[in-house]
VMD Tcl script that builds the backbone (N, CA, C; Angstrom):
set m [mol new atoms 240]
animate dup $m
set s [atomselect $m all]
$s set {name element resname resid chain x y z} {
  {N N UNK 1 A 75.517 73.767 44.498}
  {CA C UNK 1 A 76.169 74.893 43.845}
  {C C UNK 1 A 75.148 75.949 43.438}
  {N N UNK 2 A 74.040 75.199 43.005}
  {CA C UNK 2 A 72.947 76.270 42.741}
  {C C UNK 2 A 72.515 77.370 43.970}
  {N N UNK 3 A 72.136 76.306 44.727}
  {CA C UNK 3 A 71.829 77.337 46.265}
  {C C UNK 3 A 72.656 78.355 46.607}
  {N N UNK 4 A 74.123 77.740 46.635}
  {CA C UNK 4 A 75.043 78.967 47.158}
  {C C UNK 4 A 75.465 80.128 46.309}
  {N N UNK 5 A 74.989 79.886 44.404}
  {CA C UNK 5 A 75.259 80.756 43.878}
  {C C UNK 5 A 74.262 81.834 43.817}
  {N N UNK 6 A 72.839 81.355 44.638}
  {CA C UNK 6 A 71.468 82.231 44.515}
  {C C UNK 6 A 71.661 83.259 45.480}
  {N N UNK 7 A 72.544 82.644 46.730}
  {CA C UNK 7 A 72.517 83.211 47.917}
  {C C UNK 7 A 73.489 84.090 47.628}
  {N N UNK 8 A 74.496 83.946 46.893}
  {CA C UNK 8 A 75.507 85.038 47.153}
  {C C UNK 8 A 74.891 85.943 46.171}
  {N N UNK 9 A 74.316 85.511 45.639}
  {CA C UNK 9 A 73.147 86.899 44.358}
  {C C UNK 9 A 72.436 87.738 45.045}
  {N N UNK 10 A 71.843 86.885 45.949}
  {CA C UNK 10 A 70.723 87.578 47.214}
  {C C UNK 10 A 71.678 88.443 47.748}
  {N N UNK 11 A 72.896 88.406 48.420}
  {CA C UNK 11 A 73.620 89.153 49.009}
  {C C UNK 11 A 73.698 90.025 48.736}
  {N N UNK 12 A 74.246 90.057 47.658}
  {CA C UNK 12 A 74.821 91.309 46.829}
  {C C UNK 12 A 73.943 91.771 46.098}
  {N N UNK 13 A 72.530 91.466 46.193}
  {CA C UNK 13 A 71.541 92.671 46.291}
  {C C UNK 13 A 71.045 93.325 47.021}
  {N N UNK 14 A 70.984 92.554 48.590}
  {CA C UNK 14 A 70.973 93.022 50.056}
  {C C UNK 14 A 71.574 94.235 49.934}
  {N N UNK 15 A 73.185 94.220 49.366}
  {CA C UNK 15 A 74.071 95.296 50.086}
  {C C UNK 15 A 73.898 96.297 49.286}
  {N N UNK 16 A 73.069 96.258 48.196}
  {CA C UNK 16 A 73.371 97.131 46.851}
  {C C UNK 16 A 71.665 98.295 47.098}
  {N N UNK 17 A 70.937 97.253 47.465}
  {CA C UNK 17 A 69.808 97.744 48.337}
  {C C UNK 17 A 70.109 98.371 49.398}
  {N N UNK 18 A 70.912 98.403 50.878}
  {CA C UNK 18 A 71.215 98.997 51.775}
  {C C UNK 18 A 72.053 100.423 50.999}
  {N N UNK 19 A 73.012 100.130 50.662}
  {CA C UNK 19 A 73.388 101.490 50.012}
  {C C UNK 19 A 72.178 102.415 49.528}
  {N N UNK 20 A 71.498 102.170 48.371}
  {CA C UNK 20 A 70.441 102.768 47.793}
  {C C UNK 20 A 69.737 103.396 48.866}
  {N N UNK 21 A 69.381 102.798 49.879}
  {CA C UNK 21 A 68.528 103.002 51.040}
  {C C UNK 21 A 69.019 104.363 51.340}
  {N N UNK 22 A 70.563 104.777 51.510}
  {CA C UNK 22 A 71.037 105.540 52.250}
  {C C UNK 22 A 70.900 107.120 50.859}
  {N N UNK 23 A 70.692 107.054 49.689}
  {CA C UNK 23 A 70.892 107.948 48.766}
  {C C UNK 23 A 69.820 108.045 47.573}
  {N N UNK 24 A 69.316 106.809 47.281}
  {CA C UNK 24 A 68.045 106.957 46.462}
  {C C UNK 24 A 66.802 106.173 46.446}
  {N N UNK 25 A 65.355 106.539 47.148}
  {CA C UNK 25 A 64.607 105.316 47.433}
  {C C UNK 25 A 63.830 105.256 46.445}
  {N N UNK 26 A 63.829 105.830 45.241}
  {CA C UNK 26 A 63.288 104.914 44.100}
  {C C UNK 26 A 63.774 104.263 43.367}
  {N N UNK 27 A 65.266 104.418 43.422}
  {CA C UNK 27 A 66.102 103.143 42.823}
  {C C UNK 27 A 66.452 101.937 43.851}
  {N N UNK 28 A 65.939 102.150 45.165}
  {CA C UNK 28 A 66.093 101.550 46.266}
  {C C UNK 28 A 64.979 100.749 45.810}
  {N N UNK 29 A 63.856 101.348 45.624}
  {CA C UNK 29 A 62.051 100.237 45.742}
  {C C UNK 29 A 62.429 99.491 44.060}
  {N N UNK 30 A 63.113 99.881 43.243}
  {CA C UNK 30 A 63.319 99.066 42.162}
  {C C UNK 30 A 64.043 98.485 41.927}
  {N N UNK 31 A 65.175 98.534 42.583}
  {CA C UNK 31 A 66.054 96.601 43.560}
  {C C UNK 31 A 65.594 96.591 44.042}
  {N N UNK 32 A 64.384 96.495 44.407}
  {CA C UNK 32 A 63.517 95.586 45.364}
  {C C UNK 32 A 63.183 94.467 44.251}
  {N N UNK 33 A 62.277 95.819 43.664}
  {CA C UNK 33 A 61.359 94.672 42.893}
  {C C UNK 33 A 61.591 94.228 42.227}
  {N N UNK 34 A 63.104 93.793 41.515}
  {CA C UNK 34 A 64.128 93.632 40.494}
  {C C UNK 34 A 64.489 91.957 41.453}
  {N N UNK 35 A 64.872 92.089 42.489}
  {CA C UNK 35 A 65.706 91.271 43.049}
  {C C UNK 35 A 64.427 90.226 43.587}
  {N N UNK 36 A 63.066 90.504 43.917}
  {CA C UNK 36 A 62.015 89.802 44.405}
  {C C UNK 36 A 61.017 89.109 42.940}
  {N N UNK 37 A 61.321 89.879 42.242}
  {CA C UNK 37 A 60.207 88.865 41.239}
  {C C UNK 37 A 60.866 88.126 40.350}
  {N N UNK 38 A 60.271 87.005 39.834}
  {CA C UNK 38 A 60.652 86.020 39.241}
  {C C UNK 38 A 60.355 85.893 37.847}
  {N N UNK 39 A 61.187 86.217 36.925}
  {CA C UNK 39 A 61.346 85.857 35.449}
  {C C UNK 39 A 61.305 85.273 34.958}
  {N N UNK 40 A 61.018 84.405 33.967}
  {CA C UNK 40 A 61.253 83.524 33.264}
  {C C UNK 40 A 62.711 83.178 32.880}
  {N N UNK 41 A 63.223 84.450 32.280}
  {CA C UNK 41 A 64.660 84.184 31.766}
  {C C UNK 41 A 65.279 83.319 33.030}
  {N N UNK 42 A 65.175 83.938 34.225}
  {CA C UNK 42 A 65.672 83.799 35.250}
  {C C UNK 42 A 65.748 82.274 35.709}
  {N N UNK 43 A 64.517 81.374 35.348}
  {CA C UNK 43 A 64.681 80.093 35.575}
  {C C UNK 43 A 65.241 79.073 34.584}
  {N N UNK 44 A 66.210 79.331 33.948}
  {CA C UNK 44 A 67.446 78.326 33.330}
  {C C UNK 44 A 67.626 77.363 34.222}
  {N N UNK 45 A 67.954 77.999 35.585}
  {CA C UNK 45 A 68.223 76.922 37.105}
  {C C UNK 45 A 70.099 76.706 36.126}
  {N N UNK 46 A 70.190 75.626 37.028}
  {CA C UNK 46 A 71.784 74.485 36.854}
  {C C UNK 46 A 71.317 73.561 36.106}
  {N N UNK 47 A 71.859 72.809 35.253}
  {CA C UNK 47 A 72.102 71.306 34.642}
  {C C UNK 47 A 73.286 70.843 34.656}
  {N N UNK 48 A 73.571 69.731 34.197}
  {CA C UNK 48 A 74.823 69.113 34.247}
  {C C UNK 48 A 74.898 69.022 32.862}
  {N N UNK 49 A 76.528 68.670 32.626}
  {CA C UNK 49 A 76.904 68.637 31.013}
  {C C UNK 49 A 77.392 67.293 30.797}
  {N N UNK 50 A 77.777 66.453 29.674}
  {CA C UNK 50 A 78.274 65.488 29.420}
  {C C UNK 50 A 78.884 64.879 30.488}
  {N N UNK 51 A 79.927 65.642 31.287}
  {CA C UNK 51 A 80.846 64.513 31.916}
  {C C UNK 51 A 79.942 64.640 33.680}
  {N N UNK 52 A 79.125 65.343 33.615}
  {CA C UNK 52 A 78.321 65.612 35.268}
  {C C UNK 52 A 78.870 66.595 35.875}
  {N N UNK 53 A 79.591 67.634 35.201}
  {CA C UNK 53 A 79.850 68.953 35.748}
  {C C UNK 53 A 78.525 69.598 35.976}
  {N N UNK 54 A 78.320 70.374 36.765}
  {CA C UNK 54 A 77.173 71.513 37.055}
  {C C UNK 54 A 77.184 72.441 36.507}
  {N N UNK 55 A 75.966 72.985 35.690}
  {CA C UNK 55 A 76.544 74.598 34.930}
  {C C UNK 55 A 75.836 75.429 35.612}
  {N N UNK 56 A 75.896 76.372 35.836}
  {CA C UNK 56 A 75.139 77.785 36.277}
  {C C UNK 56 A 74.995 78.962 35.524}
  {N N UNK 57 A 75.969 79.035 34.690}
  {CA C UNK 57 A 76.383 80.612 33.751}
  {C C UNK 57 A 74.910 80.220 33.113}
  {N N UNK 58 A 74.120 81.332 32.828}
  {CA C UNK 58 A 72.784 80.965 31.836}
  {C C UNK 58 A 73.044 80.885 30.534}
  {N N UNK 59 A 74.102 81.427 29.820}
  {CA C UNK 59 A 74.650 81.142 28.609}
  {C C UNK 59 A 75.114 79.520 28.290}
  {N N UNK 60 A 75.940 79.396 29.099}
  {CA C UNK 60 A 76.393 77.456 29.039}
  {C C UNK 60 A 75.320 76.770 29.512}
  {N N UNK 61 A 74.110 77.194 30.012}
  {CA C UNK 61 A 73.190 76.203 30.223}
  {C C UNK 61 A 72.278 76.310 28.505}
  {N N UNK 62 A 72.185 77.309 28.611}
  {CA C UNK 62 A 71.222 77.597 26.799}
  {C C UNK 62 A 72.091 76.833 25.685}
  {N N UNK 63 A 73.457 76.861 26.023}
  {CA C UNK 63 A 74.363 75.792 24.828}
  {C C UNK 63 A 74.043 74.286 25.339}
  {N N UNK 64 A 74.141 74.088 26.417}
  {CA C UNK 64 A 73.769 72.937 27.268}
  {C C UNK 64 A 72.612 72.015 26.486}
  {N N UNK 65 A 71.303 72.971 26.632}
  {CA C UNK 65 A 70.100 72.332 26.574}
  {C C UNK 65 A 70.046 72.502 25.106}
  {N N UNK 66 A 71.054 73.414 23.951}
  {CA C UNK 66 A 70.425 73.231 22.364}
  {C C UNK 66 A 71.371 71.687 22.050}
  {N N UNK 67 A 72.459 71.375 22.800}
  {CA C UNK 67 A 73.195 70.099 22.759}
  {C C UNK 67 A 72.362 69.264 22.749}
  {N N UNK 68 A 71.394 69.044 23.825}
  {CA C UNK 68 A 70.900 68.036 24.295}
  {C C UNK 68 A 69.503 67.951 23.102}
  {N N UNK 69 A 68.999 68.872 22.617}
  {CA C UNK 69 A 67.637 69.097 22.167}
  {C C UNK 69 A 67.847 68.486 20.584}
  {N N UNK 70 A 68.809 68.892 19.809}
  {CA C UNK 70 A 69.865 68.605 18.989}
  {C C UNK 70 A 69.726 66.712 18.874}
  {N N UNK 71 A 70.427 66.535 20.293}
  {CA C UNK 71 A 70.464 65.163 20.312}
  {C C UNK 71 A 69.323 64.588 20.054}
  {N N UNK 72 A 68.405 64.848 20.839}
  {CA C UNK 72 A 67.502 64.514 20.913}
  {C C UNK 72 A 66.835 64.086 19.347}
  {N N UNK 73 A 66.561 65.295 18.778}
  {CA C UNK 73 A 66.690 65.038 17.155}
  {C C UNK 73 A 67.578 64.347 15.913}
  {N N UNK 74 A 68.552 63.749 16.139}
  {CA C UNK 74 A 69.456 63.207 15.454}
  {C C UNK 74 A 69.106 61.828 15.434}
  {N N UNK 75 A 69.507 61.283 14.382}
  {CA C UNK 75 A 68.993 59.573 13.884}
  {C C UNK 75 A 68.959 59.082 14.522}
  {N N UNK 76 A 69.961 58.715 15.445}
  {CA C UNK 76 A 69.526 57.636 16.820}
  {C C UNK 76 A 68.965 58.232 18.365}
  {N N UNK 77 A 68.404 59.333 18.055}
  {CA C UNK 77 A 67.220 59.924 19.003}
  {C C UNK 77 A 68.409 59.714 20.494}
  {N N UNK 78 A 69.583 59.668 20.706}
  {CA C UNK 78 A 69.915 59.521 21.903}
  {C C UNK 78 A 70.544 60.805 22.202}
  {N N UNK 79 A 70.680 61.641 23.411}
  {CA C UNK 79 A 70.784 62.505 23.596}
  {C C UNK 79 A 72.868 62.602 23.842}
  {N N UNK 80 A 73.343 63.555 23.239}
  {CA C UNK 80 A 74.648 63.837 23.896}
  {C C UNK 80 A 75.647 64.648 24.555}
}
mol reanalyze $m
mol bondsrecalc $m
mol representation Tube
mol addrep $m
């Protein structure tokens, strides 16, 4: 799910880039370099949640991982 949600990201910067191409090439070279470099924010990646659903939204993964971190800290140190 991760892969195919990167790829359809890639896409639809492809096409958003081809447009630009045709009307502005400095907002064209900055989806470039928008869509090619790598952020930090950007690597949340996917996790799974309690029941082994996959998350992707970067918001439900940041609730995701304060769940788990949480757990982690609570009296019986087991994560939930």
């Amino acid at each position: 799910m991760c892969k195919k949600a990167k790829e359809e990201y890639m896409e639809e910067c492809c096409e958003e880039i081809e447009e630009l191409a045709k009307k502005d090439a400095q907002m064209m070279n900055e989806k470039v370099k928008q869509a090619t470099l790598r952020k930090k924010k950007n690597l949340t990646g996917c996790i799974k949640d309690e029941d082994g659903s996959i998350l992707i939204d970067e918001e439900t993964v940041k609730r995701r991982w304060t769940t788990y971190i949480k757990g982690l800290c609570s009296d019986d140190g087991m994560p939930r």
